[in-house]
N, C-alpha and C positions, 0 to 999 in steps of 0.2 A: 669791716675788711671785705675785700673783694668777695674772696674765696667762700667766705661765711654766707654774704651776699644771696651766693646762687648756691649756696648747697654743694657745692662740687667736691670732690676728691684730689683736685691735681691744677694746677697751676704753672704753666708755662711765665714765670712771674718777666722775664726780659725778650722782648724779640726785639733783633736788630734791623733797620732797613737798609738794607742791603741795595749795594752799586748794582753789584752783578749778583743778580739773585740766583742765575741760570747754575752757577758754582756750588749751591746748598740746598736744603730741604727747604722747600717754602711751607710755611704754616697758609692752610685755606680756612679765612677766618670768619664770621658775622664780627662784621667792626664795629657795631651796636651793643651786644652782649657779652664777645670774645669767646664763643663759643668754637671753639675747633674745629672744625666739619672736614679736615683729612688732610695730608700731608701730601706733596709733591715733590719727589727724590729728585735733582737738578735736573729741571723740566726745561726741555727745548723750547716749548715758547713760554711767552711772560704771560703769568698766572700771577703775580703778586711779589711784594719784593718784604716779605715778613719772618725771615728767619730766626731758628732757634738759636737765642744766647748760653743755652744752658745754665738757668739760674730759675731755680725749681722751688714751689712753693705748695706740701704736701701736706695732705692728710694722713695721720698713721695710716690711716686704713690702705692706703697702696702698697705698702710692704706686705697684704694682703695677694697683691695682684702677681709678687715678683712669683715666681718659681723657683726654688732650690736645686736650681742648676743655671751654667752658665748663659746670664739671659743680659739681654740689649734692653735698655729701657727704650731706645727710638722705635725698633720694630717691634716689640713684644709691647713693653707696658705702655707703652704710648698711643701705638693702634688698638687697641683692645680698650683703653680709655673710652678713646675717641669713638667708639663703638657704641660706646655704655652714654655718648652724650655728657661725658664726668667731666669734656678736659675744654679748661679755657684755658684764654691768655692775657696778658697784660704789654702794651706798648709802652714803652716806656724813654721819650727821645732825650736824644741826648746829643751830643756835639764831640767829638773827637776822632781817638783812634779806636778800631774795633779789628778783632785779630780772631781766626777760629784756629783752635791749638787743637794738633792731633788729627789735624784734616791733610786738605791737599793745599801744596806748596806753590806760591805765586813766584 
């Protein structure tokens, strides 16, 4: 398995390629290893078109990292990952329709 692989904690298991990446977080990636290397909240210019599908692939041990208090896993447990060098991801293509729920409305 991937995750077993490298040893990691945390698996971003879907990123979508995104049209308009300018509209979401772009994941900044090593496309070699899938190594995380930090996040871009809708960046004015193109930086990579590799956004988060939310479709997560954990090690218990990140329910470690959450806080017992009302926490964001994008800015709390995801940057603090990414920190620790713990957070890859997985491309995963695919062909259809993709939709981000609970974002902003086209």
């Amino acid at each position: 398995m991937y995750h077993i692989r490298f040893f990691t904690i945390f698996v971003l298991h879907l990123l979508h390629k995104a049209t308009e990446p300018s509209k979401y977080c772009v994941a900044i990636m090593d496309h070699i290893t899938g190594l995380v290397q930090s996040f871009q909240e809708i960046p004015q210019k193109f930086v990579g078109n590799r956004v988060n599908a939310g479709v997560y692939l954990m090690n218990p041990s990140v329910l470690n990292r959450i806080e017992l208090t009302p926490t964001s896993m994008e800015t709390k447990v995801f940057l603090n990952t990414v920190a620790d060098r713990k957070l890859y991801a997985m491309f995963l293509p695919h062909e259809g329709f993709w939709m981000e729920i609970g974002g902003q409305r086209d």
